[in-house]
C-alpha positions as CSV (number, residue, x, y, z in Angstrom):
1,X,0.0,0.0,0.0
2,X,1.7,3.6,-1.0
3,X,1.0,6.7,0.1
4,X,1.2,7.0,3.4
5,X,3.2,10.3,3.2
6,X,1.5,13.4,3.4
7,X,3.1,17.1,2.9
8,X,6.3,18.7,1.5
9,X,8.9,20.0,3.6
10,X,7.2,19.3,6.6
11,X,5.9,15.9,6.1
12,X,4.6,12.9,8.2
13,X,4.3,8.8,7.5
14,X,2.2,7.1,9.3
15,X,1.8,3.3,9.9
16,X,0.2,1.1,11.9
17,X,-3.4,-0.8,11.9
18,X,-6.5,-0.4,14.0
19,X,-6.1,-3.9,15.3
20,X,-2.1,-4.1,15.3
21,X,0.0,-3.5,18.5
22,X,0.6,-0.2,17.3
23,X,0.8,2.6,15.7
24,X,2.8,5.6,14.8
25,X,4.1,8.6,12.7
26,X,7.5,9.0,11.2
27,X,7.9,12.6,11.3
28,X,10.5,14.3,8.9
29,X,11.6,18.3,8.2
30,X,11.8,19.5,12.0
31,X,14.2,22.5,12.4
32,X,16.2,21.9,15.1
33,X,16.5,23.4,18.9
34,X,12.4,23.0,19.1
35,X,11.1,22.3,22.6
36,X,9.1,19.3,22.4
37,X,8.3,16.2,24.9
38,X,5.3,13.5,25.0
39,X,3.6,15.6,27.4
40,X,2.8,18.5,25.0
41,X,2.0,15.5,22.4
42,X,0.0,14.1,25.0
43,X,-2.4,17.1,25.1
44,X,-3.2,17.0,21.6
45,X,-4.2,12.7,22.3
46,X,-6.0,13.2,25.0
47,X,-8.5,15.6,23.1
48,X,-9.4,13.1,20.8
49,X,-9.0,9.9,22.8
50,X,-11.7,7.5,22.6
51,X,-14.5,6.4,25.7
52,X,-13.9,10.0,27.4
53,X,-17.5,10.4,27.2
54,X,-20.8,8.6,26.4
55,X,-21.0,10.2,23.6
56,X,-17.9,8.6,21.7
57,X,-16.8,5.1,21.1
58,X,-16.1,2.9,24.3
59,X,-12.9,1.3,23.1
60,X,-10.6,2.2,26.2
61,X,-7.4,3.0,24.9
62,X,-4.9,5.7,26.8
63,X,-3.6,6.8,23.6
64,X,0.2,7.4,25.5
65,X,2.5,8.6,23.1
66,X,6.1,7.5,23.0
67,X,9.2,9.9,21.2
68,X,11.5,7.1,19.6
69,X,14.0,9.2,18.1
70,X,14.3,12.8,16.6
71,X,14.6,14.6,20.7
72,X,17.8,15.2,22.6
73,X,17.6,16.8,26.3
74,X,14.2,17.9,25.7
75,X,14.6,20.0,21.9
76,X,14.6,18.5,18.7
77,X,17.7,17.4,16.9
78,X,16.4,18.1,13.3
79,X,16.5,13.9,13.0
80,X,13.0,12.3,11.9
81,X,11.0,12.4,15.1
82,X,9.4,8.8,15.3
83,X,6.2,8.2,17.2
84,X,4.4,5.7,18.8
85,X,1.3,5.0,20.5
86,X,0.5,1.1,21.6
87,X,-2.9,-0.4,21.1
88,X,-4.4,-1.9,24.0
89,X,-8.1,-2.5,23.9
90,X,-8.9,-4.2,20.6
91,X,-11.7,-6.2,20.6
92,X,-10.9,-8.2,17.3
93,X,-13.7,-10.8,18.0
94,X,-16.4,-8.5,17.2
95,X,-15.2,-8.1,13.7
96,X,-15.2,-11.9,13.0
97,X,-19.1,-12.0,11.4
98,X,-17.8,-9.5,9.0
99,X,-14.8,-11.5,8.0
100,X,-16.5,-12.6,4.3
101,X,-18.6,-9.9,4.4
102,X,-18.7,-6.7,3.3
103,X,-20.4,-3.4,5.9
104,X,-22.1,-1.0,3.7
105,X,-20.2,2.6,4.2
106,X,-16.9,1.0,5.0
107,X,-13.9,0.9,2.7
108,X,-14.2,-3.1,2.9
109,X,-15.6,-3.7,-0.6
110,X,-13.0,-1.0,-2.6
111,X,-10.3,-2.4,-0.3
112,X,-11.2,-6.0,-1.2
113,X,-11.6,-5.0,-5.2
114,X,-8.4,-2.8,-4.9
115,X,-5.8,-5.6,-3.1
116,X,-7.9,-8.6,-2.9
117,X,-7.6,-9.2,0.6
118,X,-8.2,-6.9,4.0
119,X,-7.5,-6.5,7.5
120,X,-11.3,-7.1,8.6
121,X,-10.9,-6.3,12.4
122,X,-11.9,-2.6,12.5
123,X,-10.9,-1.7,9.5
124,X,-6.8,-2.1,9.8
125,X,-5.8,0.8,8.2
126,X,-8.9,2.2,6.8
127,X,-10.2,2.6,10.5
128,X,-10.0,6.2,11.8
129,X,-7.9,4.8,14.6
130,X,-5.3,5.6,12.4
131,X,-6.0,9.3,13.0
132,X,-4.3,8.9,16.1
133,X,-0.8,9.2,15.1
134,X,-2.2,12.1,12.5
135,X,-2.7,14.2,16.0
136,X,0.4,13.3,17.2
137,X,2.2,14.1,14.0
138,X,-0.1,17.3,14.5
139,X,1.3,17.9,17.5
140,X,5.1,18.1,16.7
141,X,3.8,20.7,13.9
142,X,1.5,23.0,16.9
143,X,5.7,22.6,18.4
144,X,7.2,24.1,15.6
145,X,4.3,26.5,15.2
146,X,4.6,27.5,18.2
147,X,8.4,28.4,18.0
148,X,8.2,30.6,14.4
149,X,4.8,32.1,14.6
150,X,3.6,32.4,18.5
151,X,1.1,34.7,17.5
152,X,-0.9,31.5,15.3
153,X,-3.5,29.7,17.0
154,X,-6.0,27.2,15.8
155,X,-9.6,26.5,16.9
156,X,-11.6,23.4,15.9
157,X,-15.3,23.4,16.7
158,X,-18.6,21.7,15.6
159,X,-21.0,24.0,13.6
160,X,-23.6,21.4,12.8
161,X,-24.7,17.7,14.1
162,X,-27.5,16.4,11.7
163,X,-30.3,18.5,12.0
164,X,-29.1,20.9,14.7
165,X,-27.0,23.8,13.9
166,X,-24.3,26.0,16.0
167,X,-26.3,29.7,16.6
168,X,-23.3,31.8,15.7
169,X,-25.2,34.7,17.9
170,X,-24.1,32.8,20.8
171,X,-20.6,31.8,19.6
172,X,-17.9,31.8,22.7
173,X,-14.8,30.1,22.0
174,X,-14.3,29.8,25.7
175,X,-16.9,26.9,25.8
176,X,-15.4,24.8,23.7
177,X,-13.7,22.8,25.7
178,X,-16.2,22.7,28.1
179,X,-18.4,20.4,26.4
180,X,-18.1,16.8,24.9
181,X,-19.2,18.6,21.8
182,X,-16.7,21.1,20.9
183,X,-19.6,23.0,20.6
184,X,-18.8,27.1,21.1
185,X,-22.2,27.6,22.7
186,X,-22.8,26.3,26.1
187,X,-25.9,26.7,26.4
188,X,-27.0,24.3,23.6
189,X,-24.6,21.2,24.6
190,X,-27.2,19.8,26.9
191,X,-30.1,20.2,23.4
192,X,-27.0,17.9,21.8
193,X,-27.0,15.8,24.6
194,X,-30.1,14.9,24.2
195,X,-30.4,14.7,20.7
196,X,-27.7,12.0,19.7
197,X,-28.5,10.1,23.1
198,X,-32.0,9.9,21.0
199,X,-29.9,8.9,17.4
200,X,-27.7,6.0,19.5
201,X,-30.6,4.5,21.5
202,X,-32.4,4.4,18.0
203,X,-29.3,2.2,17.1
204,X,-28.5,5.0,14.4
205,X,-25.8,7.6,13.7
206,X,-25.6,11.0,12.4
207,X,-23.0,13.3,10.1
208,X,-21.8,16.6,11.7
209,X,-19.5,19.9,10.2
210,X,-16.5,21.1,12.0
211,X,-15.2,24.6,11.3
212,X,-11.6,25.0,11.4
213,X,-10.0,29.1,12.6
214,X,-6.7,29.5,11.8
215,X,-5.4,33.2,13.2
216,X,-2.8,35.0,13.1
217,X,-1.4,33.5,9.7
218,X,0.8,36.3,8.0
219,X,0.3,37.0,4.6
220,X,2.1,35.1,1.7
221,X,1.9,31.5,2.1
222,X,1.2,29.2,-0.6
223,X,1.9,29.5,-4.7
224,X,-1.0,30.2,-7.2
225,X,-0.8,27.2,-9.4
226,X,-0.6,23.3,-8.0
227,X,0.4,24.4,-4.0
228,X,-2.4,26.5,-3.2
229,X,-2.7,27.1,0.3
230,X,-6.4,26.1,-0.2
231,X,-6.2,23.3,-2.2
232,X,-3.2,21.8,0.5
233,X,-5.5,22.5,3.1
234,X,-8.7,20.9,1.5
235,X,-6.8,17.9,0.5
236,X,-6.2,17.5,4.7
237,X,-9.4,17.7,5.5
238,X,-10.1,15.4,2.6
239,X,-8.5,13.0,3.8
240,X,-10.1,12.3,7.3
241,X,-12.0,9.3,7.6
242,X,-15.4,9.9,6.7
243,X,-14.9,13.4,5.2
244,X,-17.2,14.0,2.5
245,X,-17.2,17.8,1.6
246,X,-15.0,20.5,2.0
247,X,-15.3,24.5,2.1
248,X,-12.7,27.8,2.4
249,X,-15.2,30.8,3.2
250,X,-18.4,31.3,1.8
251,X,-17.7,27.6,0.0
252,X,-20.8,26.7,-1.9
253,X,-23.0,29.6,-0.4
254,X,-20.4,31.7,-2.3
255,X,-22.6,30.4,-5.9
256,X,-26.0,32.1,-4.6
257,X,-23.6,35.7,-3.9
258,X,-23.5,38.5,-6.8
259,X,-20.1,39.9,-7.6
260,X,-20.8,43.1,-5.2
261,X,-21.9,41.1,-2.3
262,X,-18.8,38.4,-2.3
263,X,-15.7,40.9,-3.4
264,X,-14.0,41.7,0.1
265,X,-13.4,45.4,-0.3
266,X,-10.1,46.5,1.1
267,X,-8.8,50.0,3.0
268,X,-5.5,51.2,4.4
269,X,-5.3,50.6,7.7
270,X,-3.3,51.7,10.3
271,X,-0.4,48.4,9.8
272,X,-1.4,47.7,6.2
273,X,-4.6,46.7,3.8
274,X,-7.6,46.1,6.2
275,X,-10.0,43.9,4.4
276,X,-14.0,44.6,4.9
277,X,-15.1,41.3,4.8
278,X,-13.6,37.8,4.5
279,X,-15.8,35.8,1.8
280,X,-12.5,34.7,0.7
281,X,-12.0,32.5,4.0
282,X,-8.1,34.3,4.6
283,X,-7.0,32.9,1.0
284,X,-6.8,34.6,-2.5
285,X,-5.3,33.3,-5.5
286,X,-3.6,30.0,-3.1
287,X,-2.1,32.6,-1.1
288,X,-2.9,33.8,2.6
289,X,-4.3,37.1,3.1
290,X,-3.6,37.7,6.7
291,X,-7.0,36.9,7.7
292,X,-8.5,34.4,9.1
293,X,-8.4,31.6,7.6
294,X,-11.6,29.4,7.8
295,X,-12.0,25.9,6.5
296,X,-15.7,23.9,6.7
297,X,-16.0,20.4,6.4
298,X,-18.7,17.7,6.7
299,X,-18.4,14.2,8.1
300,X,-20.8,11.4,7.0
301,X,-22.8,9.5,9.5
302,X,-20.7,6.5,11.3
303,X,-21.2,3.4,8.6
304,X,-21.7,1.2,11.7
305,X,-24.5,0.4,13.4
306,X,-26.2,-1.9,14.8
307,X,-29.8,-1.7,12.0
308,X,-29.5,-4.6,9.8
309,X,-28.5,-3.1,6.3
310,X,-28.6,-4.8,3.1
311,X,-25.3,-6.4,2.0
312,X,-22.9,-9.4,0.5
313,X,-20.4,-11.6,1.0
314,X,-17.1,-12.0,-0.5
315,X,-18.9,-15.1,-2.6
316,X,-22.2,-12.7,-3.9
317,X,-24.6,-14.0,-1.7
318,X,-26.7,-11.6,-0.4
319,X,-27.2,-10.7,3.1
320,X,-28.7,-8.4,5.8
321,X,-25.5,-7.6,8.4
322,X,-25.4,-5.7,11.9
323,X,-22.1,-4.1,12.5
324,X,-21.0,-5.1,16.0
325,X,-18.4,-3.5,18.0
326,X,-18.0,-0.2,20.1
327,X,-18.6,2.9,17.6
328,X,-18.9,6.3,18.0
329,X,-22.3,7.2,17.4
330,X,-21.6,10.9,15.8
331,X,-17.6,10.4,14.6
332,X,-17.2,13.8,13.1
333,X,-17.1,14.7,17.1
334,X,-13.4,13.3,17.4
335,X,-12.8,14.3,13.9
336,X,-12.2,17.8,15.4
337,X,-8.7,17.7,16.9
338,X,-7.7,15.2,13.8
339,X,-8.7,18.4,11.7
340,X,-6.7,20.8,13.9
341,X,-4.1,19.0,13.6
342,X,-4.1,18.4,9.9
343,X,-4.3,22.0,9.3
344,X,-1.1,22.6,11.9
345,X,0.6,20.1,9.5
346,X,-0.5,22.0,6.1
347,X,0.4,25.5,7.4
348,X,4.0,24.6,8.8
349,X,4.4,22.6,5.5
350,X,3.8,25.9,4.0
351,X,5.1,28.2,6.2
352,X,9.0,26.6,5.1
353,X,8.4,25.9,1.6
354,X,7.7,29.9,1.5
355,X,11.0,30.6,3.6
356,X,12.8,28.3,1.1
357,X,11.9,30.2,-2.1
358,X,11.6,33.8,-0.8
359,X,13.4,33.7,2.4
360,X,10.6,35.5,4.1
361,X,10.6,38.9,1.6
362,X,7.5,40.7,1.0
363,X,6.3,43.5,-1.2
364,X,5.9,46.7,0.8
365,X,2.5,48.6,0.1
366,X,1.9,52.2,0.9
């Protein structure tokens, strides 16, 4: 299986099955003299650690991350940093009904016509267990960040969970983390509550969209023609396990918008061009503007569940199959530090391929 590689200068491997004694990300293109342990790692894990609450998978697993290589006394050496993060609550029995058989949703059927076998328990690498050592990789790049641009911070949150929708009237990013939800309204968590308790006692699931914030991103990263900052950062999002759609700004809403109502006007302001709006999202032409940055994705509903859905088996017959196991009944909930993390990845990626070609130079306006 190839590419397992994702980004340019700053780029990540990762390896490892859902059902496998671990797995892990091989981390490559870390400046040196970075401050970095497995407890700031950690932090990143623990957000998106399954069975912290009722409301996510009950697979047990501590998520512990172990630095293998890359870190001497504490700062990075500019080596590969190698991670590793052991599995220790797989369940494989509950996959062996589905050993012949094919859940509908899943990647089993295209991973069966692609290679012509699979790693049935949980998915093996199509599981989105393997987004774990994405947030770790994640979190070596929030390291780096962290070191060349201090001023950057991004914010993952839910906008949407099926038929309920975040009120952005009441948005407070300082209830995000106060929730199970990463919902920035805390008002309406218990209304969530209480809706998908309703979805998972109905043996159901339902799709969700996560907003991603990135702030404080200066000006100039990204090329206009095949490394768009955009297109990098949509191809991340892209790439999460049950990621169907992605958006930068207005997205699709942008096609109902005239010309007028969708061109961000710009002023001088007092430390440069001060844009009057931000359809854009924080990109133009691949490149940032200096705005936020805004990135909106959707996540399907989890494939399994316990309703019997029409199927087949590896030999055509047909069959009705229930998907046992512990699943999370909303996914796109733990898909929002997976996405943060992603989009650390793309914009550290960026942020050295841009000091490689113009050393950090910009035009000067007024």
């Amino acid at each position: 299986m190839s590419f397992n590689t994702f980004g340019r200068e700053f780029r990540f491997t990762t390896w490892g099955e859902s059902h496998g004694p671990a797995l892990g990300a091989t981390v490559d293109g870390v400046p040196p003299g970075v401050p970095l342990d497995e407890a700031f790692i950690q932090g990143f894990l623990d957000r998106r650690r399954p069975g912290t609450s009722k409301h996510t998978t009950q697979r047990r697993e501590a998520d512990q991350v172990r630095i293998l290589s890359g870190v001497f006394e504490g700062r990075t050496t500019g080596t590969p940093v190698q991670l590793m993060i052991e599995n220790t609550d797989q369940r494989s029995k509950d996959y062996g009904d589905i050993a012949t058989s094919f859940r509908p949703g899943h990647a089993d059927l295209t991973y069966h016509l692609k290679y012509g076998l699979r790693d049935y328990r949980g998915g093996g690498r199509s599981s989105a267990r393997e987004t774990a050592a994405r947030v770790a990789a994640g979190g070596v790049a929030q390291a780096v960040l962290a070191h060349l641009l201090p001023q950057l911070r991004i914010t993952g949150y839910m906008v949407q969970m099926g038929a309920l929708h975040l009120d952005r009237s009441r948005f407070d990013p300082a209830a995000i983390a106060g929730n199970p939800f990463f919902l920035p309204d805390a008002t309406a968590a218990g209304e969530w509550s209480d809706y998908l308790d309703r979805i998972r006692k109905d043996q159901n699931s339902v799709g969700a969209a996560i907003e991603v914030l990135i702030q404080g991103c200066p000006p100039g990263l990204g090329a206009p023609v095949y490394a768009k900052l955009d297109t990098d950062l949509a191809a991340a999002m892209m790439s999460i396990n049950a990621v169907k759609g992605v958006e930068i700004g207005e997205g699709m809403a942008a096609a109902g918008l005239t010309g007028t109502d969708n061109a961000d006007e710009i002023r001088m302001g007092n430390d440069g061009p001060r844009f009057l709006s931000n359809h854009a999202g924080g990109i133009l032409g691949g490149i940032s503007s200096g705005q936020d940055i805004v990135v909106r994705f959707s996540v399907k509903p989890t494939s399994s569940i316990t309703t019997p859905r029409q199927s087949i088996r590896q030999n055509g017959e047909e069959i009705d199959l229930i998907t046992k196991g512990r699943h999370d009944p909303c996914v796109g909930i733990r898909a929002v530090p997976v996405a943060e993390a992603m989009a650390a990845c793309v914009i550290l990626d960026h942020l050295l391929m841009d000091r490689a070609q113009t050393g950090g130079v910009r035009g000067v306006i007024g």
